[in-house]
N, CA, C and O of each residue as an XYZ file, in Angstrom:
572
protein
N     101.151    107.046     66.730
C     100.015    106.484     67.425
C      99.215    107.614     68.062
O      98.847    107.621     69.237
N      98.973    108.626     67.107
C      98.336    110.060     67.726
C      96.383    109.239     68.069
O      95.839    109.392     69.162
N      95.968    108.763     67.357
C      94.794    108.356     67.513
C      94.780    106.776     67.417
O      95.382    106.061     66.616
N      93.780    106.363     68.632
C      93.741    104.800     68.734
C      92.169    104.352     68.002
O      91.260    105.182     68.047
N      92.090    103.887     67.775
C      90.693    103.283     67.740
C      90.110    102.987     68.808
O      90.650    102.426     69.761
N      88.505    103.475     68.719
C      87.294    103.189     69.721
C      87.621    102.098     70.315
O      87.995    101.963     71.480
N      87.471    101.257     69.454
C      87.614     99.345     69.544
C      88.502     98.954     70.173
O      88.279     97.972     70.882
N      90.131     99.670     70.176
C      90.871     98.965     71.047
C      90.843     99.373     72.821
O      91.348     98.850     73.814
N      90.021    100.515     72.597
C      89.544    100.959     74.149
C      88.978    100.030     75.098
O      89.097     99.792     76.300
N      88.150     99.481     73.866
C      86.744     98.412     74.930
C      87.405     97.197     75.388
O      87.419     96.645     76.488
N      88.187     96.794     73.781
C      88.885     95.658     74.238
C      89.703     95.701     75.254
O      89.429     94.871     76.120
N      90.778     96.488     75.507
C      91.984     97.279     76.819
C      90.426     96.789     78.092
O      90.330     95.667     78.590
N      89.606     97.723     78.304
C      88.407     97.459     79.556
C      88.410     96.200     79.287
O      89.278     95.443     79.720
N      87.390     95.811     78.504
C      87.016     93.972     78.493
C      88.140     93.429     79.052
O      87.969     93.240     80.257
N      89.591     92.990     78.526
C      90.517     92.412     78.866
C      91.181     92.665     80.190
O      91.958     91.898     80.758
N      90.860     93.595     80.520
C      91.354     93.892     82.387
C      90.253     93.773     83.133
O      90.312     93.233     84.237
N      88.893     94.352     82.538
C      88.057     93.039     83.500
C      88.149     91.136     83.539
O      87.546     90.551     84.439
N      88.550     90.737     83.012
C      88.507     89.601     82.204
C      90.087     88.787     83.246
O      90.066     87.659     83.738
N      90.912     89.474     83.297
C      92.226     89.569     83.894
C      91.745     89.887     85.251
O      91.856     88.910     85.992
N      91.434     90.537     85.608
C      91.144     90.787     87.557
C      90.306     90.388     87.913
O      90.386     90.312     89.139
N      89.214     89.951     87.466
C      87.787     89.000     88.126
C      87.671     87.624     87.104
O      88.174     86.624     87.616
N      87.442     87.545     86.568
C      87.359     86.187     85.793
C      87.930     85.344     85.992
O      87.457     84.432     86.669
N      89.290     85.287     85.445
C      90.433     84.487     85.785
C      90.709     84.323     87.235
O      90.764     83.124     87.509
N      90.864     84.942     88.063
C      90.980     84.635     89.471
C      89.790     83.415     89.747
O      89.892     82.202     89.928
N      88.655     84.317     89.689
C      87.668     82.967     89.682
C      87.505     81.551     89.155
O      87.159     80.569     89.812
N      87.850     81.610     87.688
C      88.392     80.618     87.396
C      89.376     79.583     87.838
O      89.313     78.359     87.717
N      90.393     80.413     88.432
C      91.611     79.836     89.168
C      90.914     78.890     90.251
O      90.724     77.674     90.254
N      90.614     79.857     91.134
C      90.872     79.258     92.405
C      89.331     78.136     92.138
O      89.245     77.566     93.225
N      88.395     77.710     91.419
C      87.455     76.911     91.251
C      88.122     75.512     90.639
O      87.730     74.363     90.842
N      89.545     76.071     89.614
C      89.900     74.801     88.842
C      91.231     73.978     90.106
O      91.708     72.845     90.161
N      91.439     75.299     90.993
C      92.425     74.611     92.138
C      91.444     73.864     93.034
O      91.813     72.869     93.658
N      90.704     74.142     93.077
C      90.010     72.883     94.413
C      89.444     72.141     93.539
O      88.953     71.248     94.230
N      89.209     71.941     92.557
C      88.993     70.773     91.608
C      89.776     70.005     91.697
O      89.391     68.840     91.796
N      91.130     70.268     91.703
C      92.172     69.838     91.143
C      92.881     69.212     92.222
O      93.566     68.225     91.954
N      92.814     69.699     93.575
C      93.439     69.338     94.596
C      92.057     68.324     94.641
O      92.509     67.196     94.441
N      90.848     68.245     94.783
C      89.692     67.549     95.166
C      90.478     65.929     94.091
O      90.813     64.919     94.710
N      90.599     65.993     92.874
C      90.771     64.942     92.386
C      91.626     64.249     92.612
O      91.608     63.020     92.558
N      92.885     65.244     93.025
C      94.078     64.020     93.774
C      93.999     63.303     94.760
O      94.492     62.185     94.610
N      93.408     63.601     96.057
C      92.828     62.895     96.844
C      91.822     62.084     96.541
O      91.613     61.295     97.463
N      90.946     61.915     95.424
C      90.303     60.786     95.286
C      91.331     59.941     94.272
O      91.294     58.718     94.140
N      92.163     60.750     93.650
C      92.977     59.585     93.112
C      94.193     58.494     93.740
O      94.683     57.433     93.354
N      94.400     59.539     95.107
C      95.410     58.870     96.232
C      94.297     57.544     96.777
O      94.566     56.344     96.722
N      93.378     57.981     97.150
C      92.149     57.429     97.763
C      92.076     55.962     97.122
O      92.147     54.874     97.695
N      91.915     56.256     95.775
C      91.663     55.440     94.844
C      92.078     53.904     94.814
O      91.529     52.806     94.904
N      94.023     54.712     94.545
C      95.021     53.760     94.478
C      95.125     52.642     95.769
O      95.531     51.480     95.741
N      94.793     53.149     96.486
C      94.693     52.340     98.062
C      93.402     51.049     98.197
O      93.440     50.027     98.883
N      92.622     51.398     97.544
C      91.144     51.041     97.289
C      91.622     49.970     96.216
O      91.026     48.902     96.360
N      92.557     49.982     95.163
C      92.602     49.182     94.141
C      93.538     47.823     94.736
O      93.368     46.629     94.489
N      94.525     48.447     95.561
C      95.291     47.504     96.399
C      94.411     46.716     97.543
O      94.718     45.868     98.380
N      93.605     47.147     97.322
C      92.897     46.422     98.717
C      93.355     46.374    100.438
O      93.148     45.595    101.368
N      94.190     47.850    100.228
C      94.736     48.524    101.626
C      94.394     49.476    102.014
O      94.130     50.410    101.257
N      94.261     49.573    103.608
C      93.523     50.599    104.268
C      94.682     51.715    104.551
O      95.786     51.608    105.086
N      94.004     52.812    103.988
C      94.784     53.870    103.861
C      95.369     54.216    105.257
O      94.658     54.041    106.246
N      96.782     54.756    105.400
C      97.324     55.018    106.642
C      96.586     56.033    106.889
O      95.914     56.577    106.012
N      96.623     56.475    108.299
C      95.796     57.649    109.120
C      96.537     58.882    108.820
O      95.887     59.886    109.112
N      97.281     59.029    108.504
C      98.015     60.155    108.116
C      97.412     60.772    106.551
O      97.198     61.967    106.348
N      97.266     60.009    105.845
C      96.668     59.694    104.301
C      95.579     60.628    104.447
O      95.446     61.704    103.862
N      94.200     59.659    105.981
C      93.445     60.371    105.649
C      93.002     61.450    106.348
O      91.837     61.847    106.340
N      94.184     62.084    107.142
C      94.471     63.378    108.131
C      93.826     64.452    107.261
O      92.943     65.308    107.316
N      95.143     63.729    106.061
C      95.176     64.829    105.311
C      94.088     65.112    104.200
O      93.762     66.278    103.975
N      93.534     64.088    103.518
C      93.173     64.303    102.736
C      91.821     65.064    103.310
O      91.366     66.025    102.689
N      91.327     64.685    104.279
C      90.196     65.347    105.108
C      90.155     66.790    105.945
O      89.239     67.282    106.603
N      91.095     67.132    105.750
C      92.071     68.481    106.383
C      91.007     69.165    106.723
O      90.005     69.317    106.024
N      91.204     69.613    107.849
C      90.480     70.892    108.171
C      91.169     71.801    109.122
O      92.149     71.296    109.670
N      90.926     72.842    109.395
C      92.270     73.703    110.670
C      91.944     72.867    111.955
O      90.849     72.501    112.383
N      93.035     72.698    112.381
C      93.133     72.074    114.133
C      91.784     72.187    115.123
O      91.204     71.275    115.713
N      91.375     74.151    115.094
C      90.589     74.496    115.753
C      89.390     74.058    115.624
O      88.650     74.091    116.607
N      88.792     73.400    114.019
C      87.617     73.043    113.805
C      87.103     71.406    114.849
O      87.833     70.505    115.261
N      86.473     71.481    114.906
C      86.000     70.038    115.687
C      85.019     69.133    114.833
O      83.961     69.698    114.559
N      85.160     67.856    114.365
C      83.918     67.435    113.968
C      82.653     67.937    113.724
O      82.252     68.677    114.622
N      82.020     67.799    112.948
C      80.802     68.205    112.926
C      80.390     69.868    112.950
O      79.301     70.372    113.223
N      81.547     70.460    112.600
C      81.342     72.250    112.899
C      82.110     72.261    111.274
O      82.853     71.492    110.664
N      81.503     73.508    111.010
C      81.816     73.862    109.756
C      83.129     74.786    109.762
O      83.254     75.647    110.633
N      84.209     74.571    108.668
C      85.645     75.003    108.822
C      85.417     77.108    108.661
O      84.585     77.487    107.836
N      85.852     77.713    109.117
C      85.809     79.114    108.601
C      86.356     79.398    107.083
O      87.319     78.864    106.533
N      85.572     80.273    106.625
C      85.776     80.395    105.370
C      87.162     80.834    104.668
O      87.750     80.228    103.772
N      87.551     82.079    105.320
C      88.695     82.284    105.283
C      89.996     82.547    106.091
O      90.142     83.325    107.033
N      90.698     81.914    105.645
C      92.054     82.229    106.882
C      92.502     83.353    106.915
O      91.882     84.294    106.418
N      93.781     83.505    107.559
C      94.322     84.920    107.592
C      95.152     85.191    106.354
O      95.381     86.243    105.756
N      95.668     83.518    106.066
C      96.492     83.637    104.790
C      95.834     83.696    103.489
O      96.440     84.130    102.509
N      94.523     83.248    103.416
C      93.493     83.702    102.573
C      93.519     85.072    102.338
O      93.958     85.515    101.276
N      93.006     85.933    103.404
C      92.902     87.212    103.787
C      94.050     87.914    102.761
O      93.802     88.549    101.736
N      95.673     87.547    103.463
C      96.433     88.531    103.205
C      96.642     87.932    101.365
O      97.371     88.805    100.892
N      96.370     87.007    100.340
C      96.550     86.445     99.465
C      95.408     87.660     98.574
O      95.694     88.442     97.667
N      93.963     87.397     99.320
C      93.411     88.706     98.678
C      93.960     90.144     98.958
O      93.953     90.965     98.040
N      94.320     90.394     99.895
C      94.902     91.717     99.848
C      95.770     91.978     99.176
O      95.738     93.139     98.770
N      96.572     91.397     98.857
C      97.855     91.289     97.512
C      97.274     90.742     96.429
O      98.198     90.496     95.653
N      96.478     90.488     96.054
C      96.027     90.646     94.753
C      94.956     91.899     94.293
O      94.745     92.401     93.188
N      94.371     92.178     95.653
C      93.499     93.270     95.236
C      94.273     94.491     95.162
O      93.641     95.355     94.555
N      95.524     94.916     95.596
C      96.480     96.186     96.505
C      96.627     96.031     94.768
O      96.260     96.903     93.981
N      97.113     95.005     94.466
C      98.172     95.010     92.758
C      97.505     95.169     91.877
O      98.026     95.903     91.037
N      96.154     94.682     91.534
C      94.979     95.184     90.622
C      94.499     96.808     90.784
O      94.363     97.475     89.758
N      94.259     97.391     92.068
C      94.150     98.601     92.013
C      95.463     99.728     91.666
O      95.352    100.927     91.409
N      96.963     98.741     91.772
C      98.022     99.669     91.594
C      97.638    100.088     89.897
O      97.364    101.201     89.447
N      97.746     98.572     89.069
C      97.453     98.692     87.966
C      96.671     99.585     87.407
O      97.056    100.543     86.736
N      94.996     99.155     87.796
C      93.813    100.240     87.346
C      94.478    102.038     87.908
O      94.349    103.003     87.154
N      95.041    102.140     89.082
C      95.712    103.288     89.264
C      96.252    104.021     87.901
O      95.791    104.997     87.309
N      97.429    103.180     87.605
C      98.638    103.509     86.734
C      97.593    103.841     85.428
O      97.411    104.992     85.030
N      96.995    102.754     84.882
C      96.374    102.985     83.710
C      95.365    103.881     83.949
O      94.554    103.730     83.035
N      94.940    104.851     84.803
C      94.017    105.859     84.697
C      94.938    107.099     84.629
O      94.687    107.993     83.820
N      96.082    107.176     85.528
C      96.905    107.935     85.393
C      97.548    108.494     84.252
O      97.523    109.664     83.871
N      98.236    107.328     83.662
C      98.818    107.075     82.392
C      97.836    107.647     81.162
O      98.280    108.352     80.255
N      96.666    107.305     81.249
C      95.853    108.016     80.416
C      95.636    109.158     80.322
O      95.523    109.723     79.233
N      95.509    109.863     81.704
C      95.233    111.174     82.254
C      96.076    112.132     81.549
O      95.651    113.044     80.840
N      97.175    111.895     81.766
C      98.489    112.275     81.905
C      98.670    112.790     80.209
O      98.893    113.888     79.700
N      98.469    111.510     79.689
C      98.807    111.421     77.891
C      98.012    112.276     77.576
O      98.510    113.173     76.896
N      96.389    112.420     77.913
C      95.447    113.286     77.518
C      94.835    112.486     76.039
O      93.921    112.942     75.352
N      95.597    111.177     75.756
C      94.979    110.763     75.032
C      93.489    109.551     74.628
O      94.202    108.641     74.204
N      92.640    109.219     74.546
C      92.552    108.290     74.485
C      90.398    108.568     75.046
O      89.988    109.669     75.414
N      89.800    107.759     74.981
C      88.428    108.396     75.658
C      88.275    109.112     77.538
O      88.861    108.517     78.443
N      87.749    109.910     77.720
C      87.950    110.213     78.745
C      86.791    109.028     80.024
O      86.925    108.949     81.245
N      85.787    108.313     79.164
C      85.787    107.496     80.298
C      86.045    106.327     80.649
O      85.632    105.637     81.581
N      87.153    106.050     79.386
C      88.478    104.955     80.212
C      88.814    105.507     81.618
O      88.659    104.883     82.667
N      89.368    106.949     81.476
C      90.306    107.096     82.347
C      89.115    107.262     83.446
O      89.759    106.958     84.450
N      87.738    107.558     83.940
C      86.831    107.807     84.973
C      86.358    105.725     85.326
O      85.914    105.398     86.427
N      86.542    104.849     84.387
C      86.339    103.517     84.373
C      87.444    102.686     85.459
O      87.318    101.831     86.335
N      88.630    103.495     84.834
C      90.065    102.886     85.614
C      90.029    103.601     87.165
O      90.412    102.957     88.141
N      89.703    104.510     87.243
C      89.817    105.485     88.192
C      89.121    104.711     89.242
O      89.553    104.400     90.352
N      87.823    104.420     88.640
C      86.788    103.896     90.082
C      87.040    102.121     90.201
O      86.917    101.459     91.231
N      87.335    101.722     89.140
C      87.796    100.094     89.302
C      89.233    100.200     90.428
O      89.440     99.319     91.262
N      90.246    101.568     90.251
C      91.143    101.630     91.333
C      90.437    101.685     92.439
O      90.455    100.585     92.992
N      89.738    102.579     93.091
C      88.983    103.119     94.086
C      88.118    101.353     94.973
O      88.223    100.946     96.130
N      87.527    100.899     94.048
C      86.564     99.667     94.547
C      87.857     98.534     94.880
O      87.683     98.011     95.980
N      88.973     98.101     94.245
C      89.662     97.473     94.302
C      90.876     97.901     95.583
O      91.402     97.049     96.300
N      91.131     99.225     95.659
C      92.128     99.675     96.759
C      91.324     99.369     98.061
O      91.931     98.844     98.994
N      89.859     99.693     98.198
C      88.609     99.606     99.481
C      88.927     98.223     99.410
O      89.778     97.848    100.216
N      88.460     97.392     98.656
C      88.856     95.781     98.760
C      89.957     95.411     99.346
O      89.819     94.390    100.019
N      91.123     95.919     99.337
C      92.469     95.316     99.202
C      92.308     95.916    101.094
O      92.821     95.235    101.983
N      91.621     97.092    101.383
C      91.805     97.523    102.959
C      91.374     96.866    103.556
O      91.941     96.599    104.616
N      89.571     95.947    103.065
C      88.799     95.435    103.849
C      89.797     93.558    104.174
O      89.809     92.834    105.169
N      90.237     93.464    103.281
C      91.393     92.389    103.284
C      92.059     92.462    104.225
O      92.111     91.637    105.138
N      92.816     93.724    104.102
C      94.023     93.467    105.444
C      93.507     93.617    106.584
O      93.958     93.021    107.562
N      92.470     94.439    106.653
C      91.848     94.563    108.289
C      91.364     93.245    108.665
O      91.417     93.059    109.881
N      90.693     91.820    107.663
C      90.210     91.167    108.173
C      91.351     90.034    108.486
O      91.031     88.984    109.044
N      92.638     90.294    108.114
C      93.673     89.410    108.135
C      94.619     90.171    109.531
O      95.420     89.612    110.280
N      94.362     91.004    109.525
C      94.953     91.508    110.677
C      93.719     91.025    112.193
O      94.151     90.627    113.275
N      92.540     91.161    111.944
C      91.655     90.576    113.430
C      91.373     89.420    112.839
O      90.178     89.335    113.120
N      91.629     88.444    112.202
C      91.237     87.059    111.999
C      92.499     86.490    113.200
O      93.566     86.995    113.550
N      91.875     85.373    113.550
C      92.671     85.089    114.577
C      93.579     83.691    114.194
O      93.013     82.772    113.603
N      94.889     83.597    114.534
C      96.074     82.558    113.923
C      95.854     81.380    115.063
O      96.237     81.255    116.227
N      94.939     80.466    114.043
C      94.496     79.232    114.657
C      95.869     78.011    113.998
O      95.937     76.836    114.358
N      96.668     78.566    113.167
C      97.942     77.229    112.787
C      98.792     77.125    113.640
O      99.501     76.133    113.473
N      99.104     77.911    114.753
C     100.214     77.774    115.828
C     100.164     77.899    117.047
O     101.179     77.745    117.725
């Protein structure tokens, strides 16, 4: 495997962009979908019985943190938000790390993979700091 093809370079980039921003996005859009539909399907079932949902039912299904009050909009992100991005961003930049390294190292392969991986580490490690700092002064409104 002394020489790779051009082509499998772009694809390797394409597919780890594709893997660290895409899919995440994807994720977390098809999870509040997904949690959104069970509660109208809990909702539902109650509605078909012609029973008023217990208050607990709709505690929850209406959830918001303790601290919020009626009529005020919930904060965007929690702390556990926070530290969820920081561990995903810390592990995406370990990766882009390794694979710039790994390239470096081999001496094989285009050299601006390895300047591509290098700065996708760099933007992603800054991410993963601005994370923990905001999970570290976000303030623990669950207890």
């Amino acid at each position: 495997m002394d020489t790779v093809p051009a082509m499998l370079w772009y694809l390797l980039a394409v597919a780890f962009v594709v893997f660290a921003v895409i899919v995440p996005i994807y994720w977390g859009i098809w999870s509040a979908h997904r949690l959104q539909s069970r509660a109208l399907a809990l909702l539902r079932t109650y509605a078909e019985r012609g029973e008023e949902p217990p208050p607990s039912v709709l505690e929850a299904v209406a959830r918001r943190p303790a601290h919020v009050q009626p009529g005020q909009r919930a904060p965007k992100h929690s702390r556990a938000a926070h530290l969820e991005q920081f561990i995903y961003s810390a592990t995406m930049a370990g990766v882009a790390a390794a694979i710039a390294w790994w390239r470096q190292a081999d001496g094989s392969g285009p050299q601006w993979f390895v300047y591509a991986a290098g700065i996708f580490a760099i933007v992603l490690g800054v991410t993963a700091f601005a994370h923990l700092l905001a999970a570290i002064s976000t303030p623990d409104h669950d207890g």
